[in-house]
C-alpha positions, 0 to 999 in steps of 0.5 A, a space after each residue: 217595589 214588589 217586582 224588585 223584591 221578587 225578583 231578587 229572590 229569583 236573582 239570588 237562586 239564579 246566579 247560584 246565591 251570588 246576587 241580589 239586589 242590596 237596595 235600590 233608588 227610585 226617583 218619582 216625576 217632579 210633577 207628582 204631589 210632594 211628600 216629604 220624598 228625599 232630595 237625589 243626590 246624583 241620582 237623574 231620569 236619564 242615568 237610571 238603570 230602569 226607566 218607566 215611560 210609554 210604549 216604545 214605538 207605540 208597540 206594546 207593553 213589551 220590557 225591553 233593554 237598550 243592549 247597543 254593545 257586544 257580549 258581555 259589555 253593560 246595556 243603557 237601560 230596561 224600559 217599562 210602560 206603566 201598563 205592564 207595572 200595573 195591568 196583572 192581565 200581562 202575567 200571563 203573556 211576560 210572567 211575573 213581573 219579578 221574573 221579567 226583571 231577572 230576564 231584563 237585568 241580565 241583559 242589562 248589567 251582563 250583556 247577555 243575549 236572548 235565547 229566542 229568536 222570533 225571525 227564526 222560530 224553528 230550525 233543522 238539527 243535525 240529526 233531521 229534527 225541526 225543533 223549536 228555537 230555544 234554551 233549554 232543548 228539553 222544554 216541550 210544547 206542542 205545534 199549534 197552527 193559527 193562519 190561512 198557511 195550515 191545511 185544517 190547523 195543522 203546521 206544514 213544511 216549507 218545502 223550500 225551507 224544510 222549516 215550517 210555514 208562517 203561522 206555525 207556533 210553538 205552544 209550551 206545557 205550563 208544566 215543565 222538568 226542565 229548569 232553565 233557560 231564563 233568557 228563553 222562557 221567564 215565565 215558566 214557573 219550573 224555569 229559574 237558572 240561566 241555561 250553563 254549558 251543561 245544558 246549553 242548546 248550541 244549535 238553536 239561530 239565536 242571538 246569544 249563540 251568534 254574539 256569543 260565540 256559542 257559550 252559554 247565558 250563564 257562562 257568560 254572567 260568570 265571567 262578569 267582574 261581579 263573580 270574581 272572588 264572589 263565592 255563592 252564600 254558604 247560608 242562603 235560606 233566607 235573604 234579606 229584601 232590598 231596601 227601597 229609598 223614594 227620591 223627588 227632585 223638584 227645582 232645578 237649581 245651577 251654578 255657573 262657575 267660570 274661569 276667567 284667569 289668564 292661563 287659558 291661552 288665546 286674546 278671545 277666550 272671555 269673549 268666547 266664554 261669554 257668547 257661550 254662557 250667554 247662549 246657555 242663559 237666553 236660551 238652553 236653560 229650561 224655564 222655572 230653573 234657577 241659576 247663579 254665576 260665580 267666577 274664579 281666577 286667583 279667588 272667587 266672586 259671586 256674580 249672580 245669586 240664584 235667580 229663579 227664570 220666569 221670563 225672558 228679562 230674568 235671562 237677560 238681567 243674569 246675562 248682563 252679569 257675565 265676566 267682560 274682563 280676565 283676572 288674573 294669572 292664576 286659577 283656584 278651582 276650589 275657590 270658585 267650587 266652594 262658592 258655588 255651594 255658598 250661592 245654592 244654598 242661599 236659595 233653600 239651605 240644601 245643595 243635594 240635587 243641584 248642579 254645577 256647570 265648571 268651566 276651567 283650563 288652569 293648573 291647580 295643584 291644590 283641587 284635591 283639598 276640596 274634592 271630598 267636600 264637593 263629593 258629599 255636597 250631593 250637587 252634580 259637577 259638569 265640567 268643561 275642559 278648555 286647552 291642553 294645560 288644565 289639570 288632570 284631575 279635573 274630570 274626576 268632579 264628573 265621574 264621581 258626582 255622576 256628571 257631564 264632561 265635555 272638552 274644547 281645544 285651544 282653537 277658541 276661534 270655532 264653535 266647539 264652546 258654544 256647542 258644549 254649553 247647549 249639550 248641558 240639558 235637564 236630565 229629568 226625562 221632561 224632552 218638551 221643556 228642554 232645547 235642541 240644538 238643529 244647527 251648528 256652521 262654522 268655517 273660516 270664510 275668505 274676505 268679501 265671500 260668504 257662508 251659505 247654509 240651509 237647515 230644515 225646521 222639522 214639524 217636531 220642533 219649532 218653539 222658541 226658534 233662534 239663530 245666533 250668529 257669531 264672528 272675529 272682526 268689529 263689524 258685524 257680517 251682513 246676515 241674510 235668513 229666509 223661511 220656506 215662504 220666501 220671507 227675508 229676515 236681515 240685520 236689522 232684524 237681528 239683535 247685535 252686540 257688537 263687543 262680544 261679536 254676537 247676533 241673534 234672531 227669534 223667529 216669533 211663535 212656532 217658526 214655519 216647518 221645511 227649508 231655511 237658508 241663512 246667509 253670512 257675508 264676511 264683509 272685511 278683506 281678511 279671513 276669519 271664522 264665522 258661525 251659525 248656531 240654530 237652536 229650537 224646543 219642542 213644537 207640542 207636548 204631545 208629540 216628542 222631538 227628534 234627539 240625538 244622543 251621542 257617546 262614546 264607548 269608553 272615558 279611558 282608553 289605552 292605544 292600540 285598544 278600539 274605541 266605538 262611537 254610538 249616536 242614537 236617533 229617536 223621537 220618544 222611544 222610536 228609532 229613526 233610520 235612514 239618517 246620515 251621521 256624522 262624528 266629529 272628534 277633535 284632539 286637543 292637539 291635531 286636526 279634527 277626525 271625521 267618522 261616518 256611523 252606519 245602523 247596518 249591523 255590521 262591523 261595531 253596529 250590534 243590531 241593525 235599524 235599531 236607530 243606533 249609529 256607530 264606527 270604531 274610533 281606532 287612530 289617534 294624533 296623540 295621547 290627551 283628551 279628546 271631544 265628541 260631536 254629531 251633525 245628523 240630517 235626513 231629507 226623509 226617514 223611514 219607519 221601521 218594518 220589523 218588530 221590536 229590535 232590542 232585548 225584550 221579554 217574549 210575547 208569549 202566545 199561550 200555553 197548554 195545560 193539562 192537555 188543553 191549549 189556553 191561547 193569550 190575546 193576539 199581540 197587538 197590531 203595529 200603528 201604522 201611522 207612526 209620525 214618522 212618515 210624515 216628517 219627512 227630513 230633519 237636521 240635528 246637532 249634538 255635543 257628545 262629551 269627552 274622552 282620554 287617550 294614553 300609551 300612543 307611540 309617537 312617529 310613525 307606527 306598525 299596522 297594529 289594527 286587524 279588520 273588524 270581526 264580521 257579526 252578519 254571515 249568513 249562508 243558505 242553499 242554492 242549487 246544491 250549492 252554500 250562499 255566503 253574505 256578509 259586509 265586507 270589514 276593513 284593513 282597520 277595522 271597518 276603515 279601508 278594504 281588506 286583502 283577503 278571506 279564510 273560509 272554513 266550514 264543519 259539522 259541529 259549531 264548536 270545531 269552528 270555535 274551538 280549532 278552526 284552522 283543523 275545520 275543514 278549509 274552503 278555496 276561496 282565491 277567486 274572492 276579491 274583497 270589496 271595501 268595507 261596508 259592502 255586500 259580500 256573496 261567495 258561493 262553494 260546494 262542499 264535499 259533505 253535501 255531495 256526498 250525502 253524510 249531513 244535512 247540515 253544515 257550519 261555516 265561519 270566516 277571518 278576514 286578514 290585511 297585508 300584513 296578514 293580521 286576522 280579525 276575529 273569528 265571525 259568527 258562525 252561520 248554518 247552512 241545511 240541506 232539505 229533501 222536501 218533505 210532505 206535510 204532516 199533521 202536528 205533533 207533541 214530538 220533535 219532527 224529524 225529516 227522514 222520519 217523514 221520508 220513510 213516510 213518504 216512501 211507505 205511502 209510494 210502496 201503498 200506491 204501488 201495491 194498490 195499483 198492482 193489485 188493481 191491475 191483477 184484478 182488471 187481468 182476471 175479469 178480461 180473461 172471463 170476458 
C-alpha cells in the first residue's frame, strides 16, 4: 500500500496532474490465515495488473513488465519479488519503490519503452561525442572503469568501435538539474517527469527510440485514450490517497451449465458434450473445488449440487449425472443462468467469486433479461460458443465478468470441444495444482489404418498422467500405448465406455519421463475421426511446469485490420526458447488456418527469446468468430544467454556523491544450472479463446495487405562501407516474399521520419528480397562518408509488394564512422573523438620536435668531436 500511495503521488506530478491511482484491489494467497478479507468478485491472480511472485529466471530482484506489443499498446502485467516489496537494501540499487512503480505502469498501461539500453551503454554523437545512453542528455556522471579491459581504472576506447570497452560505467551525481527522464533513470530524487519533445534525447540506441519512432516517453503517454479530454487538475495541492480494498478467495466454487436442446446441429452433439464434461470432472478440475452441473433447453435442471472434490469417486459420482439425452428445441440460457446461482449459493450463501462454465449454441432472444442480474452476481461466466447460430451476445457474460471465451465450430466430429474444456483452469496462480494439456491428435483414419503418435513426458509433469481416447463407430479402436521402457498398455488396460465412445487410461504414479507411442487402429471399413488427448500435473511442487499461454491481440476485429497471434512458453517466469509453435485457427465457416509463430524479433515479434512466439493473422474465409489453438513441442531447449529480456527497472551501479563514488553491490551473478538444461524436449497443447471478425468482403479481394514494417535493421561499418541486416518482410505482412526495398539514408533521424522520400536515396536494384523470415544483408557506400562531412549517418527502409503497397517505415539504424583514437584517462565531461585526434596530433608534433632537437644535439657534439 505504501509503494502505490507513493507512487501516486509521483504519477499525478509526472503526467501533469492528469493521473492518479483512484483505488486499487489486492487479492491475498488463499493459503494465508483468513481474516474476514472481502470475497473478489472478477478480480483473479492471473488477470492482475501486478503480480508479486519469485525472481524470474532465478535472476534477481529486477521489476519488470511483460510489454509483448508494439508502441503504445498495453503490456500483461508488472512482477514484483517479495524480496524488493520488503528488502529496503534495494532503494538504493531500483530507487523507491513508488518511483519503480511509475516506471513500471508506464510500461504497463501506455506501452512505453525504456530509455536504457544496457546492450548499448554508450554511443557516438554526431558532433564526435561518446556519451552515455540515456534520457535526458543533461544528466551528468562520471565514467568509472571496474574490469581487466582498463589501463589503471581508466575506460578505453575501442579502437573498432570508437566506443568504450567492456567494463566502462556511467556513474550518476545523486545530485542532478535535470528533471527527467523516468523512463531512464527513476531513481534520481530530481527526476520526476517523462522526457517530452522538448527534451527528449533522439540520438541515444534505445528502445523507446527504435520502437517509437523516435517521440518522446511523454509524447507517447499523451496520446494514450486516458489524456483524451483529460485536462490537468486546475487544484492540484493536494490529492486524496488511493483507497485499497483487501480480497481473499478461498474455495473455488463452478457450476456447469450445459445446453442440451436441439438447436445445436449434429446427431453426436450430447455425445461430445459429455465426453467433454466428463473429461473436465475426472480430470481438469483441481482438487478441493467444488462443482455443480445444471442443464437447460427450454427450462432448467439441476443435475448435480455442489459437490466438494476429495477424490476420485466424487468425480466420478458428478460425472454419472452428465446429460445422456437432448431436450428439447428451444434454448433459455437465462434459465439455465439463474440456476446456476440457485445451485451456488446452496453451498454458502455467497455466489462472488464463483464461476460458471456456459456452454450454449442456441438463440435466445431474451438473454438481456438476465444479463444484469448475472453481471452484479459477482461469479465469473466462462462461455462456450458451439455452431454459427448461437447468439451474439453470448460473449458479452465473458468480457463483462472477466471471464473465458472459447469457441467451437459445428464439425463436432473433432476435438475442438474437449480441447476447450481442459483450457477452463484455476486462475489463482497455484501451477502445481492445476492440469496441462501435453497432447491433442485428431484425424480422420481410413478403415483398417491407423493413427500413430508419439508424445514426450517431460521431467516437469508426470502426476496424475492420463490418456483418453475418443471415436465415431460402436466399437471401440484397437489401442496400443507404450512408455520409454518398452512396456505395453492395451485395451484391456483402458477404461471403455462403449456409449459415449470414450476410453481412458492412468499411468499409476508419476508416469516415466522420454517417448510414448500410442497407437489407435481403426478397426471398421468406413473412415471416421479418431482422437488422443493426453493430460498431466505437475511432477513436484517445487519445480514449475512448462506452460502455454495462448492469446490473441484483439477480441474484435475489423478487416482489413491485422491480427497477432502470441503464444508465450515458460516454466515459473523463465522463457523457453527453441520450440516449434504451431496455431491453429479455425472459422465457424471454412477450413482451418495453420500459422507458425517465431520469437525472432522480427515482423509481429517485439522482442526477441523472450519465450513469446507470434505471426500476424491477416486473412480471413469469413465474417464470425473464430477459435485459437496451439500445439508446441521442442526435442530440446536452450537457456537463455542474455539478461533480462523485458521492460524492467535498471540495476543501477552506484552513484557519486559529493565527489565520492559510492558503489551498490555487483549485480548477481546468473544461475547457470537452470533446469533448462536439463529437459530436454517436451510437448504442449493449448486452447487459446476465441475471436470476432467483421467487414470482410465476400468474392475475390485486392491485395490490400503490405509487408510488415521491418523493427531489426541494423547497419555497421566495414571497409568504409554501411552493413544493412534485417529479416526480410513478406508480400503480406510476414507471409510471402516481397518485390523489393527503398533505402534511404540521412544525417538527422528525423528527416528520415518526418520526409523520407526527400532523404537521401540509396541504389539498391541489385537486392533481390529473400522470403520473409530470412537474413537480409546489403552493403553501400555513401557519398557523406567519402567525403569526410559526418561521422555518422542514419538509414531506414520501405519494403513494397507487386502491386507497389509500402510497408511501414522501419526503425531507423545508425551507422558511425570511427578514426580510432588513443585511450584516455576518464573524465567528468563527455569525450569527444576529434578532441582526442587534436591530442594525438599535438603528441606527434611533441615526438617530432624531441627527436629534432636530439638530432640537433648529436650534430653539435659530432662537430667538437
Amino acid at each position: 500500500q505504501g509503494m502505490i500511495t507513493e507512487a501516486s503521488f509521483h504519477l499525478f506530478g509526472a503526467t501533469g496532474g492528469r493521473a492518479r491511482f483512484g483505488s486499487v484491489k489486492i487479492l491475498l494467497p488463499p493459503t494465508w490465515a483468513a481474516k474476514g478479507y472481502e470475497a473478489p468478485q472478477h478480480e483473479a491472480y492471473d488477470t492482475a495488473d501486478v503480480i508479486v511472485a519469485p525472481p524470474y529466471w532465478k535472476y534477481g530482484d529486477d521489476p519488470y513488465t511483460l510489454q509483448p506489443g508494439a508502441c503504445g499498446q498495453m503490456g500483461r502485467y508488472i512482477h514484483f519479488t517479495p524480496n524488493f516489496l520488503v528488502n529496503d537494501n534495494l532503494t538504493d540499487i531500483y530507487g523507491s519503490r513508488g518511483r519503480v512503480f511509475v516506471h513500471e505502469w508506464a510500461h504497463l498501461r501506455w506501452g512505453v519503452f525504456d530509455e536504457y539500453d544496457t546492450e548499448r551503454p554508450f554511443y557516438v554523437t554526431a558532433r564526435n561525442q561518446v556519451k552515455a545512453t540515456r534520457c535526458s542528455s543533461d544528466l551528468t556522471g562520471i565514467y568509472v572503469c571496474e574490469k581487466k579491459s582498463c589501463t589503471e581504472g581508466s575506460c578505453v576506447i575501442n579502437k573498432l568501435t570508437g566506443l568504450f570497452k567492456e567494463g566502462c560505467t556511467f556513474i550518476h551525481e545523486r545530485n542532478q538539474t535535470a528533471v527527467s527522464s523516468i523512463m531512464y533513470m527513476q531513481n534520481l530524487s530530481p527526476v520526476a517527469e517523462f522526457c517530452d519533445e522538448h527534451n527528449h534525447n533522439r540520438e541515444a540506441p534505445n528502445l523507446q527510440n527504435r520502437m517509437c519512432d523516435y517521440r518522446s516517453t511523454w509524447e507517447v503517454i499523451r496520446n494514450s485514450i486516458d489524456f483524451k479530454n483529460n485536462p490537468p487538475m486546475t487544484n492540484s495541492t493536494y490529492i486524496t490517497p488511493p483507497s485499497f480494498s483487501l480480497l481473499q478467495k478461498r474455495d473455488r466454487v463452478i457450476c456447469l451449465v450445459l445446453d442440451i436442446s436441439k438447436t445445436i446441429s449434429g446427431d453426436n452433439w450430447i455425445n461430445r458434450l459429455h465426453q467433454a464434461a466428463e473429461l473436465y470432472l475426472l480430470q481438469i478440475v483441481e482438487e478441493n473445488s467444488h462443482v455443480g452441473i445444471v442443464t437447460f433447453s427450454h427450462r432448467g435442471e439441476v443435475k448435480a449440487y455442489v459437490r466438494h472434490i476429495v477424490s476420485d469417486d466424487v468425480r466420478k459420482q458428478l460425472a454419472s449425472h452428465l446429460p445422456a439425452a437432448p431436450g428439447s428445441r428451444a434454448a433459455n440460457v437465462c434459465a439455465g443462468l439463474q440456476l446456476a446461482l440457485e445451485v451456488i449459493r446452496k453451498k454458502d450463501g455467497n455466489t462472488y467469486g464463483s464461476e460458471i462454465v456456459l456452454v450454449t449454441g442456441g438463440q435466445d432472444s431474451n438473454m438481456k433479461k438476465c444479463f444484469s442480474d448475472m453481471v452484479n452476481s459477482g461469479a465469473v461466466i466462462h462461455t462456450i460458443t458451439v455452431g454459427s447460430s448461437a447468439a451474439k451476445e453470448i460473449e458479452h457474460f465473458s468480457k463483462e465478468t472477466g471471464g473465458l471465451k472459447f469457441f467451437v465450430p459445428e464439425r463436432l466430429d473433432f476435438s475442438d470441444l474437449l480441447d476447450v474444456f481442459s483450457g477452463i483452469l484455476s486462475r489463482s496462480g497455484d501451477t502445481f495444482n492445476q492440469s496441462i494439456q501435453i497432447e491433442s491428435a485428431c484425424d480422420s483414419v481410413g478403415g483398417y489404418k491407423e493413427l500413430r503418435r508419439t508424445v514426450t513426458v517431460d521431467s516437469t509433469v508426470g502426476r496424475e498422467t492420463f490418456f483418453v481416447a475418443t471415436w465415431q463407430t460402436p466399437g471401440a479402436p484397437e489401442m496400443s500405448l507404450s512408455d520409454p521402457s518398452g512396456k505395453s498398455y492395451t485395451n484391456k488396460d483402458f477404461d471403455i465406455d462403449s456409449i459415449f465412445h470414450v476410453a481412458r487410461l492412468q499411468i499409476p504414479g508419476i508416469a516415466e519421463t522420454g517417448e510414448w507411442i500410442y497407437t489407435l487402429t481403426n478397426t471398421h471399413p468406413s473412415p471416421q475421426v479418431l482422437t488422443m488427448m493426453v493430460t498431466s500435473r505437475a511432477a513436484n511442487s517445487t519445480v514449475p511446469a512448462v506452460t502455454v499461454k495462448a492469446h490473441m491481440s484483439k477480441d474484435i476485429n475489423d478487416y482489413p485490420n491485422p491480427m497477432v497471434v502470441y503464444v508465450q512458453v515458460s516454466q515459473g517466469f523463465s522463457p523457453i526458447l527453441g520450440a516449434n509453435v504451431t496455431a491453429i485457427i479455425s472459422p465457424q465457416n471454412g477450413d482451418p488456418i495453420s500459422l507458425e509463430l517465431f520469437d525472432n524479433g522480427a515482423g509481429s515479434d517485439i522482442v526477441k527469446s523472450d519465450g513469446i512466439y507470434s505471426k500476424y493473422l491477416f486473412s480471413f474465409p469469413g465474417n464470425g468468430r473464430y477459435s485459437l489453438k496451439v500445439h508446441v513441442h521442442a526435442s530440446s531447449t536452450i537457456t537463455p544467454q542474455s539478461a533480462l529480456p523485458w521492460s524492467h527497472a535498471l540495476y543501477i551501479p552506484g552513484y557519486v556523491e559529493n565527489g565520492k563514488i559510492k558503489m551498490n553491490p555487483s549485480r548477481p551473478s546468473i544461475i547457470r544450472n537452470d533446469l533448462q538444461i536439463r529437459r530436454g524436449g517436451f510437448h504442449r497443447a493449448a486452447a487459446g479463446g476465441s475471436f470476432i471478425i467483421s467487414a470482410v468482403p465476400v468474392g475475390p479481394y485486392a491485395d490490400v495487405f503490405p509487408p510488415c514494417k521491418i523493427i531489426d535493421l541494423d547497419a555497421r561499418l566495414e571497409d568504409h562501407k554501411v552493413v544493412l541486416s534485417w529479416t526480410a518482410p513478406g508480400d503480406d505482412f510476414d507471409k510471402g516474399q516481397a518485390a523489393g526495398y527503398e533505402i534511404r539514408t540521412s544525417e538527422t533521424p528525423l528527416e528520415l521520419r518526418d520526409n523520407f522520400y526527400k532523404a537521401t536515396f540509396v541504389n539498391a536494384s541489385s537486392l533481390s528480397p529473400e522470403r520473409a523470415g530470412y537474413k537480409e544483408i546489403f552493403a553501400f557506400k555513401p557519398e557523406a562518408f567519402t567525403t569526410g562531412n559526418i561521422s555518422i549517418i542514419y538509414v531506414a527502409i520501405r519494403a513494397m509488394d507487386e502491386v507497389l503497397l509500402h510497408s511501414e517505415l522501419s526503425n531507423i539504424a545508425q551507422a558511425v564512422m570511427f578514426i580510432p583514437p588513443m585511450d584516455y584517462p576518464p573524465s567528468s565531461v563527455e569525450f569527444s573523438v576529434s578532441t582526442i585526434l587534436l591530442l594525438v596530433f599535438g603528441l606527434l608534433a611533441v615526438i617530432c620536435l624531441t627527436g629534432s632537437t636530439a638530432f640537433c644535439l648529436l650534430k653539435k657534439r659530432d662537430k667538437k668531436t
